[in-house]
LUMBA-360525 format. One record per residue (C-alpha): residue in three letters; y, z, x. Coordinates in steps of 0.02 Angstrom, whole numbers, plus 50000, padded with zeros to 5 digits. Layout:
# LUMBA-360525
<r aa="ALA" yy="Y" zz="Z" xx="X"/>
...
# end
This chain:
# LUMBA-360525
<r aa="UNK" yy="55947" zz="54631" xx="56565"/>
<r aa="UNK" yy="55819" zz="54504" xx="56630"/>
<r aa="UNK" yy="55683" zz="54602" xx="56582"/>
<r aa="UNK" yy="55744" zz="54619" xx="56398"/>
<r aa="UNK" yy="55773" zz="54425" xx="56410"/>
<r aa="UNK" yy="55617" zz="54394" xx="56462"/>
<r aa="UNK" yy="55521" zz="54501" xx="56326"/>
<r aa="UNK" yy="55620" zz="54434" xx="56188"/>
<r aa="UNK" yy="55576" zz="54244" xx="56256"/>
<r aa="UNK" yy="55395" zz="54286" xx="56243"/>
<r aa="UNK" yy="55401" zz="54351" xx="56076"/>
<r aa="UNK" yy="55490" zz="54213" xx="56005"/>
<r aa="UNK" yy="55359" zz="54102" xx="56096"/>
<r aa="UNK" yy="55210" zz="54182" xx="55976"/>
<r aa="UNK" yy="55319" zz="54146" xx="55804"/>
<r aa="UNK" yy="55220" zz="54149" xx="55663"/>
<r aa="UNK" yy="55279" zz="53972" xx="55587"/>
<r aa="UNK" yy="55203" zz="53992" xx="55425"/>
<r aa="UNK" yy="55328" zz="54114" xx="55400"/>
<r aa="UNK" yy="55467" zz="54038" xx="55497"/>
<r aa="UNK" yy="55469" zz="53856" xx="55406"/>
<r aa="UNK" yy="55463" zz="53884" xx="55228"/>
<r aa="UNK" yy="55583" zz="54023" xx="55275"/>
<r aa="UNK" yy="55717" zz="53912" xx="55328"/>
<r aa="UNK" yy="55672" zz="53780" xx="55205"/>
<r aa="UNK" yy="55705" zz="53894" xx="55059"/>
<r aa="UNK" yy="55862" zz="53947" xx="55137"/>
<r aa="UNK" yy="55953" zz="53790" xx="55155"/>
<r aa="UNK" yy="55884" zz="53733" xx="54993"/>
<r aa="UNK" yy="55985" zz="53875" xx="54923"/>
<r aa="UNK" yy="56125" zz="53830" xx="55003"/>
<r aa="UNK" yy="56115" zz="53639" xx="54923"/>
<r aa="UNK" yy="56081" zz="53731" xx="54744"/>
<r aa="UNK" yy="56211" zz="53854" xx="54768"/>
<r aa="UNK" yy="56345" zz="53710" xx="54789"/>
<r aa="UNK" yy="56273" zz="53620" xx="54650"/>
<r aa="UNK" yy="56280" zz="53748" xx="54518"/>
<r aa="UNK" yy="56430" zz="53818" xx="54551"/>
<r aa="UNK" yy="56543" zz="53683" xx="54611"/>
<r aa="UNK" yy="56574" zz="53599" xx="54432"/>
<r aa="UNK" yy="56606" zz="53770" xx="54342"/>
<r aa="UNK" yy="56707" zz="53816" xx="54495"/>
<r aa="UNK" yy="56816" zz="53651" xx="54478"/>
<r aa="UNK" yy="56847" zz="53699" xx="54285"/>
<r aa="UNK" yy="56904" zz="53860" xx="54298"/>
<r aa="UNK" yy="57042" zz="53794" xx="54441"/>
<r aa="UNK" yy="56966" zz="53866" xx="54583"/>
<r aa="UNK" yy="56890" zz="53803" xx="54757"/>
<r aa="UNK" yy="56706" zz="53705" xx="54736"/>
<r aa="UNK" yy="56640" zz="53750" xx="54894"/>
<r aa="UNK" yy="56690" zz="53922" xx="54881"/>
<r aa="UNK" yy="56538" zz="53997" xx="54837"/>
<r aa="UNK" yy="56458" zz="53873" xx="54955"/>
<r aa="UNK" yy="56542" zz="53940" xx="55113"/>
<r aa="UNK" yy="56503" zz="54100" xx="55056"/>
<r aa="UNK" yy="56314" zz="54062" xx="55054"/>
<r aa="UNK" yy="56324" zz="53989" xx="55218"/>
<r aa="UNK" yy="56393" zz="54143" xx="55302"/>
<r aa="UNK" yy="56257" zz="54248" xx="55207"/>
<r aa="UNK" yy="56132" zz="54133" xx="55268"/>
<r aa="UNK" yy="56196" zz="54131" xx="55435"/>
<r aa="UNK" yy="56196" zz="54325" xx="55436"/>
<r aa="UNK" yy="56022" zz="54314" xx="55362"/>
<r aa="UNK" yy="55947" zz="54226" xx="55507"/>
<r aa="UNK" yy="56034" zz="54346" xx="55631"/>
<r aa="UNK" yy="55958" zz="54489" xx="55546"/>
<r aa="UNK" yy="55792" zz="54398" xx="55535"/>
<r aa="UNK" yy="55785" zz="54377" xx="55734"/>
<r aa="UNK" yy="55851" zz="54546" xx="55757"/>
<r aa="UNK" yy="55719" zz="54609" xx="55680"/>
<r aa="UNK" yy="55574" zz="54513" xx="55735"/>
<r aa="UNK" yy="55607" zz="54552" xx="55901"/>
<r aa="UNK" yy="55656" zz="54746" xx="55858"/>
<r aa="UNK" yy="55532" zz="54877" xx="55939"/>
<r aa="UNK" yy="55452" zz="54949" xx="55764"/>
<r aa="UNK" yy="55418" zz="55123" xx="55814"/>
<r aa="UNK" yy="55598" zz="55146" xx="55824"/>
<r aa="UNK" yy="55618" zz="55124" xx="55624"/>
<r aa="UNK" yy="55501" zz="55292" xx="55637"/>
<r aa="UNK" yy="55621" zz="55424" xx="55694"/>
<r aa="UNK" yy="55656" zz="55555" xx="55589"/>
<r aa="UNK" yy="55838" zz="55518" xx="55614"/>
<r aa="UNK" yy="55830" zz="55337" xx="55578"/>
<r aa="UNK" yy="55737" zz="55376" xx="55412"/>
<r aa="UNK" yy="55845" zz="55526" xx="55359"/>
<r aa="UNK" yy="56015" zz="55441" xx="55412"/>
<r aa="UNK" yy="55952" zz="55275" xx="55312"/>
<r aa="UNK" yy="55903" zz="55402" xx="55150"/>
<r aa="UNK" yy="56055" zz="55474" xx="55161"/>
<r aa="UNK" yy="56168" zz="55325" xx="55180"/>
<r aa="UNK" yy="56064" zz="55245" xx="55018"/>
<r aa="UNK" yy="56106" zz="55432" xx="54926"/>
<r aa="UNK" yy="56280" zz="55418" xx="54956"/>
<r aa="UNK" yy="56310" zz="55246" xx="54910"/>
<r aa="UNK" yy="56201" zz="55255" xx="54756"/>
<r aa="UNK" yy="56295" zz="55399" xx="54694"/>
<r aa="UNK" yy="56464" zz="55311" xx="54728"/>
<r aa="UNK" yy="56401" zz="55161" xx="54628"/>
<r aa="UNK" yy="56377" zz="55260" xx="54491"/>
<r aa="UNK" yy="56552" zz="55358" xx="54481"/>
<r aa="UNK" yy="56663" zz="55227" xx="54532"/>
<r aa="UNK" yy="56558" zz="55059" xx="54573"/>
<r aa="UNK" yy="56606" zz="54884" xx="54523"/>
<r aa="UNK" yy="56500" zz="54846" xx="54332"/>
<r aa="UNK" yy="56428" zz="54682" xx="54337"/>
<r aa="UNK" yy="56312" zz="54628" xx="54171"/>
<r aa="UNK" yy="56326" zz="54802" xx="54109"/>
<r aa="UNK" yy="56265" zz="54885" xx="54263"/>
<r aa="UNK" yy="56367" zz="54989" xx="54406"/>
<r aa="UNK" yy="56285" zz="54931" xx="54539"/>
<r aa="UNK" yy="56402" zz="54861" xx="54662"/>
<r aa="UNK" yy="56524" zz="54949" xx="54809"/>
<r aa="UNK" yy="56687" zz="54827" xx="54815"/>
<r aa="UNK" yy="56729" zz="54812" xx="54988"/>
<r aa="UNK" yy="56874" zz="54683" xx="54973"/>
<r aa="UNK" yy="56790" zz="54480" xx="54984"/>
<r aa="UNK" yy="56610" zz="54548" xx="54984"/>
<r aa="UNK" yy="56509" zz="54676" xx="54869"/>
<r aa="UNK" yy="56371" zz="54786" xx="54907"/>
<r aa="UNK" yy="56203" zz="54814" xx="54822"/>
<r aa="UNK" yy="56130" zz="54977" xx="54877"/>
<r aa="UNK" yy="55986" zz="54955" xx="54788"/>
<r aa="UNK" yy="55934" zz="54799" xx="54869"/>
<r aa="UNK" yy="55935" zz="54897" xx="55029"/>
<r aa="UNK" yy="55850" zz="55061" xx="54966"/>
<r aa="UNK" yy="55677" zz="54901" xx="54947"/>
<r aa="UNK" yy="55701" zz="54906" xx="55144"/>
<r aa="UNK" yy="55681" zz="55081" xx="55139"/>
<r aa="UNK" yy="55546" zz="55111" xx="55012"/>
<r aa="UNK" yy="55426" zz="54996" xx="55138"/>
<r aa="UNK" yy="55487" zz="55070" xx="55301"/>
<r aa="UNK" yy="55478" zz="55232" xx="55256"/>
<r aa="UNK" yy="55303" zz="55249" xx="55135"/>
<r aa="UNK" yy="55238" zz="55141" xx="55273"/>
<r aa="UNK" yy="55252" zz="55279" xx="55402"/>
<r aa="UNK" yy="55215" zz="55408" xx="55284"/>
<r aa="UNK" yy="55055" zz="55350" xx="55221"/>
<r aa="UNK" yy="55000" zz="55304" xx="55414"/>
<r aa="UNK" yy="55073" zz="55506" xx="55494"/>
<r aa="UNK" yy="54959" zz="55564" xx="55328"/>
<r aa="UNK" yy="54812" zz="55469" xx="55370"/>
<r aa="UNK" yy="54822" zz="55507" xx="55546"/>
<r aa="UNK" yy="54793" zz="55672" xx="55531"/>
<r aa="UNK" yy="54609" zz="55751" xx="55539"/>
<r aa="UNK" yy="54612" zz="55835" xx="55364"/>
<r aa="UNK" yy="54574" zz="55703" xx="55207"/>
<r aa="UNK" yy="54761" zz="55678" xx="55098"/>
<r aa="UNK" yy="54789" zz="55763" xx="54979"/>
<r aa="UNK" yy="54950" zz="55773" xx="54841"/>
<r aa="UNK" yy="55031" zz="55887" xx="54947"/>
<r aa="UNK" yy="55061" zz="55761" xx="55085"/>
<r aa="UNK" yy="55133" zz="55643" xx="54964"/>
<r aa="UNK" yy="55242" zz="55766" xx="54879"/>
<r aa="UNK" yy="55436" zz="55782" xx="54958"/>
<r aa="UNK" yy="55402" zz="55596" xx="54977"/>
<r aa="UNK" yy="55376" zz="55576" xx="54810"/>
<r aa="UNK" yy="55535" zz="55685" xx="54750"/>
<r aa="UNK" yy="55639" zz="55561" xx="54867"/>
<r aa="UNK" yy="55561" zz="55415" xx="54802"/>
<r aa="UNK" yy="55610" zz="55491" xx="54620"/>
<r aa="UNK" yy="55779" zz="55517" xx="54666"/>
<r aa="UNK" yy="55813" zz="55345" xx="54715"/>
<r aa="UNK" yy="55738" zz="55268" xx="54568"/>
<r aa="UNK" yy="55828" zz="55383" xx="54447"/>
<r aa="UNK" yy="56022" zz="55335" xx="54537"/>
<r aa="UNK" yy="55948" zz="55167" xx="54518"/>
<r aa="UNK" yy="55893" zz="55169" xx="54344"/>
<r aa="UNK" yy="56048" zz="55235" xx="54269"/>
<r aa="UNK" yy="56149" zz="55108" xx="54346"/>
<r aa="UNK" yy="56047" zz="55043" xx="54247"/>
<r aa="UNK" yy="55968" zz="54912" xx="54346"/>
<r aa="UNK" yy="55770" zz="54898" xx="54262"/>
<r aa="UNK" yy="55755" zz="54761" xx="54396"/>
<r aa="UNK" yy="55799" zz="54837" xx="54541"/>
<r aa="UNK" yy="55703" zz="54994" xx="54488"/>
<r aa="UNK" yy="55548" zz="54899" xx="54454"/>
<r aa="UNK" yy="55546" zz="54816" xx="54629"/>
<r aa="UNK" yy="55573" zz="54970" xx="54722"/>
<r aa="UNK" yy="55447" zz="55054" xx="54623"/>
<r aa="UNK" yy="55321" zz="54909" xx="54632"/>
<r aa="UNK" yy="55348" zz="54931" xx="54819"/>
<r aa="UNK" yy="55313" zz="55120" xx="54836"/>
<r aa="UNK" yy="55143" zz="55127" xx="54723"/>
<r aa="UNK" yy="55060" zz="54993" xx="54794"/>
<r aa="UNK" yy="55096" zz="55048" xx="54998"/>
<r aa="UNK" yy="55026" zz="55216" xx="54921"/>
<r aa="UNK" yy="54849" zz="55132" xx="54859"/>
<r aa="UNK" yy="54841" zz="55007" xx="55006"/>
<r aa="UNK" yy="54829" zz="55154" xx="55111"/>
<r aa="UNK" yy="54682" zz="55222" xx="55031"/>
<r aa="UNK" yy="54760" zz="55362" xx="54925"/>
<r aa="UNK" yy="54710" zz="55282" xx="54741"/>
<r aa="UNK" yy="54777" zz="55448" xx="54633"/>
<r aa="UNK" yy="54974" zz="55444" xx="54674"/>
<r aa="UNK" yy="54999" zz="55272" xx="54581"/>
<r aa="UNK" yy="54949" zz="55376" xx="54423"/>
<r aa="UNK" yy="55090" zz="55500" xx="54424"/>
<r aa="UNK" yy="55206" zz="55361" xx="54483"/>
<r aa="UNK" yy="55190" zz="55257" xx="54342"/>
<r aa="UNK" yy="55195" zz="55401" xx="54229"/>
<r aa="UNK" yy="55361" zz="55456" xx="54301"/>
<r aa="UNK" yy="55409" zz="55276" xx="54308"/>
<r aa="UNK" yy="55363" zz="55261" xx="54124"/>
<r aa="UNK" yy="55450" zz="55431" xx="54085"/>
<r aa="UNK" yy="55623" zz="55362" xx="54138"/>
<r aa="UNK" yy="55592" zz="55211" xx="54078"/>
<r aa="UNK" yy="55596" zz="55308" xx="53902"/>
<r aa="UNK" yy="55736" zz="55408" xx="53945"/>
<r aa="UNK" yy="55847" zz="55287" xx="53968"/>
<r aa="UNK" yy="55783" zz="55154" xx="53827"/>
<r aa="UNK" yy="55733" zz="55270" xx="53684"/>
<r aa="UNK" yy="55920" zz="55339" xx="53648"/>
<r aa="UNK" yy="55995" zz="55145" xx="53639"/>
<r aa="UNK" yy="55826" zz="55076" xx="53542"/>
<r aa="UNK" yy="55872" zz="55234" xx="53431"/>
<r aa="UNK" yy="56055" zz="55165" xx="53409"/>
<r aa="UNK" yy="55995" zz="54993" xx="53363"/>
<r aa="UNK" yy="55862" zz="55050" xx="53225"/>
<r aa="UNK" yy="56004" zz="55157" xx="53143"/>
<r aa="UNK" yy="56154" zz="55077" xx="53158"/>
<r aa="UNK" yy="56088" zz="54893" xx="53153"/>
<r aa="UNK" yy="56206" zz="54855" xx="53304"/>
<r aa="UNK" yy="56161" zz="54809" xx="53468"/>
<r aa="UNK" yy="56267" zz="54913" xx="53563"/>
<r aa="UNK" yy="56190" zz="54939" xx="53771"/>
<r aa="UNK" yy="56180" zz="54771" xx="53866"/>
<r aa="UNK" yy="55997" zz="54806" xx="53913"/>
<r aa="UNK" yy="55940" zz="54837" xx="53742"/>
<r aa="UNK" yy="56043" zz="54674" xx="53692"/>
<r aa="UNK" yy="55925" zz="54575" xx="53839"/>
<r aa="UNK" yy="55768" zz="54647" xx="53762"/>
<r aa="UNK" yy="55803" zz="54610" xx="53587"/>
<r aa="UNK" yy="55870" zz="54435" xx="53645"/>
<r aa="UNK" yy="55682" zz="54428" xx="53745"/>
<r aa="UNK" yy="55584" zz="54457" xx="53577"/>
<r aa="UNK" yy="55699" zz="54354" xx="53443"/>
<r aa="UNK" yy="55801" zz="54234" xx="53588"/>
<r aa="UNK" yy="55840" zz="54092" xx="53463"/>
<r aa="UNK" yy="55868" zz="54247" xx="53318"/>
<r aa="UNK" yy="55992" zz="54288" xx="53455"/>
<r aa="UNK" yy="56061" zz="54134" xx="53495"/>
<r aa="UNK" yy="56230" zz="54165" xx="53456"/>
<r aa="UNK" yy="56230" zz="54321" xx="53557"/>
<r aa="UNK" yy="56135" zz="54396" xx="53688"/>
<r aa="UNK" yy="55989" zz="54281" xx="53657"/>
<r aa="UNK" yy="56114" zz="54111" xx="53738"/>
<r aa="UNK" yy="56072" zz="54135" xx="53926"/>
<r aa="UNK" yy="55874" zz="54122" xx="53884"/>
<r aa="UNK" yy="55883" zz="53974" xx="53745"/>
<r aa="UNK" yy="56000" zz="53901" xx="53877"/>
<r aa="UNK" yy="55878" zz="53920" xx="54005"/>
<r aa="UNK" yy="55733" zz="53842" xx="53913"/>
<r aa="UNK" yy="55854" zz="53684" xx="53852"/>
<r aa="UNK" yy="55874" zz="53684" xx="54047"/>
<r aa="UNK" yy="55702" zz="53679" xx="54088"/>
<r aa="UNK" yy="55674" zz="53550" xx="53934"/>
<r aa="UNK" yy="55797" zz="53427" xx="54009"/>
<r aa="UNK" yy="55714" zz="53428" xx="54196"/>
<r aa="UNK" yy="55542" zz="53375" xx="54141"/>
<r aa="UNK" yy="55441" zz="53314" xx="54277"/>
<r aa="UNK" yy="55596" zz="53243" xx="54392"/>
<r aa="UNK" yy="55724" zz="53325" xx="54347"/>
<r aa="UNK" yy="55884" zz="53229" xx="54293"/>
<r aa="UNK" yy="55952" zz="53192" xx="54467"/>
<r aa="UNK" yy="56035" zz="53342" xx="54564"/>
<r aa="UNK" yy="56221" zz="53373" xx="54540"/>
<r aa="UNK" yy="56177" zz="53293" xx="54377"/>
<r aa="UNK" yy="56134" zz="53458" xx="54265"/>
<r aa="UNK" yy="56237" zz="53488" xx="54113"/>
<r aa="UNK" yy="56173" zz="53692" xx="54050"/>
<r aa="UNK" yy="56301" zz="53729" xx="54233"/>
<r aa="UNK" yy="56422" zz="53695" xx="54144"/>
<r aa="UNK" yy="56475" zz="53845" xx="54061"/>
<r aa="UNK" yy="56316" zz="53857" xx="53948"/>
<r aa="UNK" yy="56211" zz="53966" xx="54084"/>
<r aa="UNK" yy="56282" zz="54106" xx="54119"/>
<r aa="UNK" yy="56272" zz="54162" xx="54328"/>
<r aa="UNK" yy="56191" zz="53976" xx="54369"/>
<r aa="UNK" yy="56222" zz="54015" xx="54541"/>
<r aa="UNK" yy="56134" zz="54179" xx="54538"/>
<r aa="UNK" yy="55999" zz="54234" xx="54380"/>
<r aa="UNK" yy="55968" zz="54071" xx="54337"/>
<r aa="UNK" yy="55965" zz="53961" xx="54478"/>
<r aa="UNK" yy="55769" zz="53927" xx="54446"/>
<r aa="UNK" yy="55824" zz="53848" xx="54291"/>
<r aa="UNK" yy="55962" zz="53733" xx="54368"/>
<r aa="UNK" yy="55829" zz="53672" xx="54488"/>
<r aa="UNK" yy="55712" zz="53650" xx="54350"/>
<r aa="UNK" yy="55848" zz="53534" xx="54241"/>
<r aa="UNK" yy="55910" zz="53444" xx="54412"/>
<r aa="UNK" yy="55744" zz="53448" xx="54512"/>
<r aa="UNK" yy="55613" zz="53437" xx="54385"/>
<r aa="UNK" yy="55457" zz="53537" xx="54390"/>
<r aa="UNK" yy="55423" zz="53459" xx="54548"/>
<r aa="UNK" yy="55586" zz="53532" xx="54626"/>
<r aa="UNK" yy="55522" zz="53691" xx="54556"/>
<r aa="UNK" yy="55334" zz="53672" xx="54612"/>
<r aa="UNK" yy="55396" zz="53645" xx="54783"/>
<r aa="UNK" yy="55502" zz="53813" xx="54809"/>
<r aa="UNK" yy="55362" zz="53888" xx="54734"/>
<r aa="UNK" yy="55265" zz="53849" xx="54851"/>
<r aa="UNK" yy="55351" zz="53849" xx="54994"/>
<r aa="UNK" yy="55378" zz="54056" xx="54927"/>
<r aa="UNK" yy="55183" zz="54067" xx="54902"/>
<r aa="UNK" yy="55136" zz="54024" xx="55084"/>
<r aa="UNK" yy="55276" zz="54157" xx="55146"/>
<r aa="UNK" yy="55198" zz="54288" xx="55039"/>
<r aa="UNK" yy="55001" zz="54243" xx="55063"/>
<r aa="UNK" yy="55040" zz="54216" xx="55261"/>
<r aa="UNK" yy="55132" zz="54416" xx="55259"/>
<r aa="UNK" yy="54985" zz="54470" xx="55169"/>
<r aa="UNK" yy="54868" zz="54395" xx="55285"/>
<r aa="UNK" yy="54944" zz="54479" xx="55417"/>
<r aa="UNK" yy="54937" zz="54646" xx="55359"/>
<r aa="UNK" yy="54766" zz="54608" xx="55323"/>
<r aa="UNK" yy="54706" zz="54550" xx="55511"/>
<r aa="UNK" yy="54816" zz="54702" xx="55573"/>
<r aa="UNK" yy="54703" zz="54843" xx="55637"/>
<r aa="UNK" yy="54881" zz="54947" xx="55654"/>
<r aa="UNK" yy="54898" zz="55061" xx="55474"/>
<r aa="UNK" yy="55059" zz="55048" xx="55492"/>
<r aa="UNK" yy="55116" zz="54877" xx="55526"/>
<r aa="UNK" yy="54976" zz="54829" xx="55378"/>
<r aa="UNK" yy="55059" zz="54937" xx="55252"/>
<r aa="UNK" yy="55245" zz="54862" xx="55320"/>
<r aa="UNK" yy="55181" zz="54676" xx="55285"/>
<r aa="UNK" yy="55111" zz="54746" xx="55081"/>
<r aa="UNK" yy="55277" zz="54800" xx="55046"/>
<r aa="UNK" yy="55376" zz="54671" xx="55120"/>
<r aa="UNK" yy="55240" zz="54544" xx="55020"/>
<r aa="UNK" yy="55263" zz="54656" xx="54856"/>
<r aa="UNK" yy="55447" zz="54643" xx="54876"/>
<r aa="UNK" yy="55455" zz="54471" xx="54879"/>
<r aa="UNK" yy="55321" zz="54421" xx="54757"/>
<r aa="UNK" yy="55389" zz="54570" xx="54629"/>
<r aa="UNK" yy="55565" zz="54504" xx="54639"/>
<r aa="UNK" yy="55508" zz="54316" xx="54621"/>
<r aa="UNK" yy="55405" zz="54389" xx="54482"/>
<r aa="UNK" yy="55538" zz="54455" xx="54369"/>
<r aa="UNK" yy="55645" zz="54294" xx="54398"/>
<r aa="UNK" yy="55529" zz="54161" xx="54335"/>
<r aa="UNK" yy="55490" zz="54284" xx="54190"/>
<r aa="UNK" yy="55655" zz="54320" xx="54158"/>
<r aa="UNK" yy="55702" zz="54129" xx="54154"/>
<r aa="UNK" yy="55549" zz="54060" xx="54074"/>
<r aa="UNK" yy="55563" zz="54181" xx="53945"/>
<r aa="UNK" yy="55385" zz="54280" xx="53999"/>
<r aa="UNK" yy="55495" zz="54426" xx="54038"/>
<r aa="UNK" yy="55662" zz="54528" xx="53984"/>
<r aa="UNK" yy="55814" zz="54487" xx="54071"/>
<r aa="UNK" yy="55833" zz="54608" xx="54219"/>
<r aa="UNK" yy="55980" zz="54530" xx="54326"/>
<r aa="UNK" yy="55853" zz="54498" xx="54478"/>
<r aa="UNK" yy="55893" zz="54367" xx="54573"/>
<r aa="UNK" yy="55781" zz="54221" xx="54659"/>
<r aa="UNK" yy="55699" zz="54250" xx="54840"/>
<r aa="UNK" yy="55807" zz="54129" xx="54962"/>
<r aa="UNK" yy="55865" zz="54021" xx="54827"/>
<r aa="UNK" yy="56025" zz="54133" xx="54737"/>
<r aa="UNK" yy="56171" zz="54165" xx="54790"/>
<r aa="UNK" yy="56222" zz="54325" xx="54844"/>
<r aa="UNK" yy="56233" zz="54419" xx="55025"/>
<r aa="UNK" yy="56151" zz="54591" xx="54998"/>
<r aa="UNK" yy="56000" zz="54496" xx="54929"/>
<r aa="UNK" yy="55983" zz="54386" xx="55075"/>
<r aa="UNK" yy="56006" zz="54512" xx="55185"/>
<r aa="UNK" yy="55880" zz="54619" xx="55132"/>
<r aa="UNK" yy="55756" zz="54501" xx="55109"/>
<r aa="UNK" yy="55808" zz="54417" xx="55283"/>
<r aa="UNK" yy="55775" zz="54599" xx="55351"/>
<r aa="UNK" yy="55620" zz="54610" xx="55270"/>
<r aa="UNK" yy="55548" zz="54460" xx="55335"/>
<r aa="UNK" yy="55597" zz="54490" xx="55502"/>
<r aa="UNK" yy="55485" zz="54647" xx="55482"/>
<r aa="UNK" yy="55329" zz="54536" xx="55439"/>
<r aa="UNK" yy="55359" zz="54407" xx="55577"/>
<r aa="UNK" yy="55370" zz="54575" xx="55710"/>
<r aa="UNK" yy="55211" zz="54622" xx="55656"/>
<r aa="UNK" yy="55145" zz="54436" xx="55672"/>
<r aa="UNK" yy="55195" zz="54427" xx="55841"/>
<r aa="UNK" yy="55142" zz="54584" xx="55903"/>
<r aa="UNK" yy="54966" zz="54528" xx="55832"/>
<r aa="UNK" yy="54964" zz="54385" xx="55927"/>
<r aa="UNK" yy="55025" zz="54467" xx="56100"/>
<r aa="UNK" yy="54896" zz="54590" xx="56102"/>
<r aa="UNK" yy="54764" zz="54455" xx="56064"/>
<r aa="UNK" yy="54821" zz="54347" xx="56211"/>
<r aa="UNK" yy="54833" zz="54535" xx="56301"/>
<r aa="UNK" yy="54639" zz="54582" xx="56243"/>
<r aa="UNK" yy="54576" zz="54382" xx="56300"/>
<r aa="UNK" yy="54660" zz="54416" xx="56469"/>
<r aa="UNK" yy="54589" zz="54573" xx="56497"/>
<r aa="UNK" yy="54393" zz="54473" xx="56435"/>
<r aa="UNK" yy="54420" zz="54334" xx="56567"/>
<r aa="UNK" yy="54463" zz="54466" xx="56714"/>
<r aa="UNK" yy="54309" zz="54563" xx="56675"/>
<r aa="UNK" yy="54222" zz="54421" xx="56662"/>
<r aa="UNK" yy="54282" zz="54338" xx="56850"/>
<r aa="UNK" yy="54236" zz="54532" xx="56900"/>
<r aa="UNK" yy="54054" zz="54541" xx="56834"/>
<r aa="UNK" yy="54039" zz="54343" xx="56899"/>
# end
């Protein structure tokens, strides 16, 4: 017990802060924004204000437990065969079930009810996606022969199934990220032709699942599939304002009102019933009207030096592996934050992807708690064998002296 003690002590000694700070930062910022767009609403509709605030402070809470669990987790033990085949069948399972008899939010079924708290599978299958192409694409390019497709391919078919139970949910979001995360862990390892064919197949049920509803639209007139109503509202929002087009003209009044301060937080007035999920979608643009663009320069930025510090790491790392686990857990993150300022701003369709840190929700936190917890285990693993390799030097040095 001492000895476990006494590694986990010196592994928390060698945190990697740039990760650590704006980590927690983000996190209880979230918390404050949270509270503040969802109190008001909350109030108005007769229920408890701090409701959803409690709730976000348990799934922070949670998320830093998971976050030191993690960091201090031996790595190699995500490897097993029976970790990763347990975890993909857990995520086949639950995906299924979401689809038969899961809980629709915003027109997709992507949610297990479990009494006061839903599940996301497809937040967790992104934990997956980097743990397990990370240990693929290292076991491949261990081995003496140069890769070829046919290392990549039962990979590949899992990787497919996933993003098909995920796309028919359909959740274009969470499909995007998790297939954002499994190309580019394929090219950072060095094997350039598998993005091809996963784009095409990404593309291909993309078009399976758009062109029948597009179809509906140009014949009927009607708009009659909640994701074809967010990309029509994307192209013609103020066409659409009546419609599906009010969450992004609401969003961009939002942003309008903010200017450079921000009105004062607490002090928004799209919360109130004109935004639609303030708490959650379109949290960026409460911050924005209550915050100002400074508010939203800030998180910003505190997101950027997470994501450029992971990718740093993976970059000094001479370990394949632990490399290609800190470019997915960086893709994941700057993918997701991605979609959410272009879904807000209006750059992008409306996907239903939530903000890094800053929404509410526990399965996002989670995951992205998990993830990060990943990339600060690989930081401090760096900087123990560094102090390891200078210790070794100055003994061999006192030796030859």
């Amino acid at each position: 017990m001492k000895t476990t003690l006494k590694k986990i002590y010196r592994k928390l000694r060698n945190i990697d802060y740039w990760i650590l700070i704006p980590y927690l930062v983000l996190c209880l910022i979230g918390v404050v924004m949270v509270y503040s767009a969802s109190a008001a609403i909350r109030m108005q509709t007769g229920g408890s204000p701090v409701n959803y605030l409690i709730k976000q402070i348990v799934f922070v809470l949670m998320g830093w437990g998971v976050f030191g669990f993690f960091a201090s987790l031996n790595l190699d033990k995500l490897r097993t065969k029976g970790i990763l085949g347990l975890s993909f069948g857990i995520l086949l399972a639950a995906l299924l079930f979401v689809k038969v008899a899961g809980r629709a939010v915003n027109g997709a079924n992507g949610w297990i009810n479990l009494g006061p708290i839903s599940i996301q599978p497809a937040e967790f299958t992104k934990l997956f996606m980097i743990v397990y192409w990370a240990d693929r694409c290292t076991k491949v390019n261990d081995e003496l022969h140069r890769p070829s497709m046919q290392d990549y391919v039962s990979g590949l078919i899992l990787t497919a199934i996933l993003l098909i139970l995920i796309i028919i949910q359909p959740d274009v979001g969470g499909f995007s990220i998790n297939f954002a995360i499994a190309a580019l862990i394929i090219m950072a390892s060095g094997y350039n032709s598998c993005w091809t064919i996963l784009i095409f197949d990404g593309l291909l049920l993309i078009g399976m699942i758009a062109l029948p509803s597009l179809a509906k639209v140009v014949a009927t007139g009607h708009i009659k599939n909640y994701q074809v109503a967010r990309f029509v509202a994307f192209v013609n929002p103020f066409g659409t304002q009546s419609g599906a087009g009010s969450q992004l003209v609401n969003s961009y009044y939002a942003i309008s009102n903010g200017g450079l301060k921000g009105v004062g937080l607490g002090n928004g007035i799209q919360k109130m019933g004109y935004l639609p999920e303030p708490n959650t979608d379109f949290i960026l643009s409460v911050v924005s009207e209550e915050l100002g663009f400074i508010g939203v320069f800030l998180i910003l930025a505190l997101l950027a030096v997470i994501i450029c510090q992971i990718i740093r790491v993976g970059v000094r790392s001479d370990n394949m592996y632990e490399g290609l686990l800190c470019y997915g857990v960086g893709t994941f993150i700057a993918v997701e934050a991605a979609i959410n300022v272009g879904g807000v701003t209006g750059l992008l369709p409306i996907t239903g992807v939530t903000f890094p840190f800053i929404s509410y929700g526990g399965s996002s936190m989670i995951a992205l708690s998990i993830a990060l917890g990943l990339a600060m285990n690989v930081s401090i693993r760096q900087k123990l064998r560094r102090k390891n390799q200078r210790r070794l030097q100055a003994i061999r040095q006192r030796r030859i002296g």
